[in-house]
N, C-alpha and C positions, 0 to 999 in steps of 0.2 A: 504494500500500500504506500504510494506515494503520500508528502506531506500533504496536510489540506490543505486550504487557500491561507485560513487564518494563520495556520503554523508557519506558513511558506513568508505570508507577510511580517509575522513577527520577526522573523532570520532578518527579514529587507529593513525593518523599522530599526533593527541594531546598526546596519550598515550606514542607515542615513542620520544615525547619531552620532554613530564618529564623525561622518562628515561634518556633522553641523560643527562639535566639540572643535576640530580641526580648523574649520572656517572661523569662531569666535577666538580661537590661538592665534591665528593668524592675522586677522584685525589688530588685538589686542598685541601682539610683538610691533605689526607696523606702525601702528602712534604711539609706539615706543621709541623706534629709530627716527620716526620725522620728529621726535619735540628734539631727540637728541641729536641728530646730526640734518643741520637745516638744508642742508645739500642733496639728502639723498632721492627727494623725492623730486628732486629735478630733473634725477640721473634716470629715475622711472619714466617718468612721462618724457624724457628723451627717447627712449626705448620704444615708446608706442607708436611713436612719432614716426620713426626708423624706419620700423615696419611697416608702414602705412607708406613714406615716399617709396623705398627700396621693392615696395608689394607692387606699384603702378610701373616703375621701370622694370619689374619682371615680365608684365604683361605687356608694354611696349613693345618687347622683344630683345630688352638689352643685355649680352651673353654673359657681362660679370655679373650683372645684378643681384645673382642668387652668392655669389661668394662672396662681393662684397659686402651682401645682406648679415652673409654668418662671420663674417671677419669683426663686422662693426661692434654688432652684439654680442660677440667675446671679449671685444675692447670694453666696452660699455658694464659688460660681468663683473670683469674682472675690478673697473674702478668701485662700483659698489660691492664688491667684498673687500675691498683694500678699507674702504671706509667704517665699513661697519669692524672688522678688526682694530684698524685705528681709535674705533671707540670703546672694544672694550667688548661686545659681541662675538659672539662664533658665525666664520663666513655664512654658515649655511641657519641660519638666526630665523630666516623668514623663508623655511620650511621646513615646518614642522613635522617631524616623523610619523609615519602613520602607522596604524596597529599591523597591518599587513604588506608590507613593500611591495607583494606580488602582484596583488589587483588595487593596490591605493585604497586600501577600503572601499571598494564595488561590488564586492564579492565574485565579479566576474571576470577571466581576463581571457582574452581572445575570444569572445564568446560563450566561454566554457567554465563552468564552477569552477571557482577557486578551491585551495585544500581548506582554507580558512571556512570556507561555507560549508563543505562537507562534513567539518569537525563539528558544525553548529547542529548540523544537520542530525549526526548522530549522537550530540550533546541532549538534543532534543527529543528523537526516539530513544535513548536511555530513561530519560525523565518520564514520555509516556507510556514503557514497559511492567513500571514498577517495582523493577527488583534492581538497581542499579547497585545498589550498596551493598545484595546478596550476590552479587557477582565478580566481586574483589575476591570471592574464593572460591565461586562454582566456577570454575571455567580451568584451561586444556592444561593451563600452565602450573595448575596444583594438581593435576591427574596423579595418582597414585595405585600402584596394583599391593601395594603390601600389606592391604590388609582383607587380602584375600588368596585362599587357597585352594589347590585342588581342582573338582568339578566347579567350585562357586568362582575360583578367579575364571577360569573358563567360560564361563555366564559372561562375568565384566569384561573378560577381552572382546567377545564377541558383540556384546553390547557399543562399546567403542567404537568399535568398528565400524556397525551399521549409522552410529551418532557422524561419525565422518560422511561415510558414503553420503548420509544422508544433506549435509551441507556442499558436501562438494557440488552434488546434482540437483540441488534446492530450487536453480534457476529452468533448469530444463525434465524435470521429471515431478509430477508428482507426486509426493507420499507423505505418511502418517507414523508416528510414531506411537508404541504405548507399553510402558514400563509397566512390570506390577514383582511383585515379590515382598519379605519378609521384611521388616522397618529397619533404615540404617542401611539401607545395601547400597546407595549409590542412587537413587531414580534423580531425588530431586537435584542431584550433584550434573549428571550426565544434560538433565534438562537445562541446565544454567547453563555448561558447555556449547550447547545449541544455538540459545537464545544468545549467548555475547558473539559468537562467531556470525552469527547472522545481523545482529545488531550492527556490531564494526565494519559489516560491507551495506548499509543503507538501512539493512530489509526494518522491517516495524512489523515487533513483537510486544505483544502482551500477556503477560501474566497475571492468570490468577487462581486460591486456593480454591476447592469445592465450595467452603464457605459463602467463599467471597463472592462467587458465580452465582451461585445460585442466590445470595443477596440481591446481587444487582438484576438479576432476573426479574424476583420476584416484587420488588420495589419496582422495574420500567411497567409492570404489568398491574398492580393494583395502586400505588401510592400515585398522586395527581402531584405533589409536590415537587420543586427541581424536576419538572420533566424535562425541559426542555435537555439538560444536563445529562438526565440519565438518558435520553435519545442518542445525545453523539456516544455515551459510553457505550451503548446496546450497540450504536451502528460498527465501532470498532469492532467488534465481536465478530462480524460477522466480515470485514473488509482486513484487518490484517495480514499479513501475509503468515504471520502465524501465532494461533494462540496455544498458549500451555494450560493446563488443566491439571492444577497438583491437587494429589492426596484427592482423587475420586471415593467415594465413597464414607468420609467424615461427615458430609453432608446428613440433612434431615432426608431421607427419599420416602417418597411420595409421589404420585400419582402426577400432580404439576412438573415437579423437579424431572422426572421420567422423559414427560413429554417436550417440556425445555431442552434436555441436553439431545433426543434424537433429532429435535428441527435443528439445533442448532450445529451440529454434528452435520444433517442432510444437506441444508443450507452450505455450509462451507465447500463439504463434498461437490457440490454442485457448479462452486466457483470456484474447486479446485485449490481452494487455500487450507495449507497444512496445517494438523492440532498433532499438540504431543498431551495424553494422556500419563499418567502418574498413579498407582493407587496402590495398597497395598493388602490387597483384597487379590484372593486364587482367582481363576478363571470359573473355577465353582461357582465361587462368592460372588464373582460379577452377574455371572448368568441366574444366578435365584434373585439376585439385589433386583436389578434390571430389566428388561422388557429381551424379547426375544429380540425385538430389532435390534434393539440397542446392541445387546451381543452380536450377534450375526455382522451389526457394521462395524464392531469394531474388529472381530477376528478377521474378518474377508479383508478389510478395506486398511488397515493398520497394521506396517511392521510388528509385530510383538519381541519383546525383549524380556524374558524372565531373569529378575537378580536375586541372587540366596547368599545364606551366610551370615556371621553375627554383626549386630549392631557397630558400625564404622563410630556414630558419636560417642556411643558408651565405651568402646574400646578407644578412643581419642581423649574422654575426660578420664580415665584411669589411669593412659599415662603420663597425663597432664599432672594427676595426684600424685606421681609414684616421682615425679624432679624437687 
């Protein structure tokens, strides 16, 4: 999902605030140098001058024109930097640095997003993911297989794996992903892996627990209050490129809750926008909790990834007790 309009305009509205900041710096140094050096603004308005006669002898057709256009106005440069040094100024006084060199603060340069706007950009889908903070430790570069053994590291290698494949091809294949196994194995760790590496190249993900889904569900669908608010959050729901769905089955289920996650599940399915599913509930437990579709689309239509083995945080705060 590209940014919306609003979002896109808020990036632009930062951009034309450095400008402004830059233009008020600007002012503000030059009736610095004209109270102090009564000369230099003579040396300006020479310069416009310059350019204006030397601009009609280009058009006349006269062959020095253009060099001795750029001779003059390096002669002309160079006395107002000598002047403002003279006073006490740095030659380059009256140009103020700009936050980005590359596009001058445009965020555009040859037509083409700056890195500087891309950085905002996924400054900005971080902040509408909602787990920006949980993802200083869910992601590739705290990956760890040590605290699994046997058939269970087995599981997490292979889990890995598919977590790869499945970004590498994100842009050209569709698919689904959907963890379940025993608490502490890795789901929620693996899904944060996803969400950041997808994150850091554009895409707009969203996260959220069972709870919280089906809160905001049930609030777009009976509360009259902040509608308008819970509207764009629902429409998110259904337009990002991908949402995560942690800890399935915490939830209240219910008859409502049921038929919420298969439309919303269908729905995506149908615009081919990817969910990673999370829970910690067997495939049993899914299929008695849930509706037969519900099953049915998640085994057909979803990678599955089973994790086992003991609790990774409980074995993380005991040796945390034992330094």
């Amino acid at each position: 999902m590209p940014l919306t309009n609003a979002q896109y305009d808020q990036i632009l509205h930062q951009y034309e605030e450095r400008q402004r900041i830059r233009r008020r710096e600007l002012e503000s140094r030059r009736e610095c140098v004209y109270s102090s050096i009564p000369g230099y603004r003579g040396l300006e308005d020479e310069t416009a001058s310059l350019s204006v006669s030397q601009g009609k002898k280009l058009l006349s057709g006269e062959d020095n024109a253009l060099q001795d256009l750029h001779n003059a106005l390096a002669d002309l440069r160079a006395k107002r930097e000598r002047l403002l040094l003279e006073a006490g100024f740095p030659a380059d006084y009256l140009s103020p640095p700009f936050v980005c060199a590359n596009c001058q603060d445009t965020g555009y340069r040859d037509g083409i997003k700056c890195h500087c706007f891309r950085r905002a950009e996924i400054s900005l889908l971080y902040e509408q993911s909602g787990i920006a903070e949980m993802l200083q430790n869910n992601n590739f570069s705290h990956l760890s297989y040590e605290y699994h053994t046997g058939e269970d590291r087995a599981h997490f290698e292979k889990a890995v794996e598919t977590c790869k494949d499945f970004i590498k091809n994100f842009d050209s294949d569709y698919h689904n992903l959907f963890f379940y196994g025993t608490v502490g194995t890795g789901k929620s760790f693996l899904s944060g892996c996803v969400a950041k590496e997808l994150i850091d190249t554009g895409h707009a993900v969203i996260y959220f627990s069972a709870t919280g889904l089906f809160d905001l569900l049930s609030a777009a669908a009976f509360d009259s209050k902040n509608r308008e608010e819970r509207r764009n959050a629902y429409a998110d729901l259904y337009q990002c490129d991908l949402l995560i769905i942690d800890d399935l089955g915490t939830e209240l289920t219910n008859q409502f809750t049921a038929s919420q996650l298969f439309s919303l599940l269908n729905e995506r399915a149908l615009g081919k926008k990817a969910v990673i599913i999370s829970t910690n509930l067997s495939l049993r437990e899914l299929q008695d909790r849930y509706s037969d579709r519900i099953f049915s689309r998640i085994t057909s239509n979803f990678m599955v990834c089973k994790l086992t083995g003991p609790d990774i945080r409980m074995y993380q705060k005991r040796q945390q007790s034992r330094k």
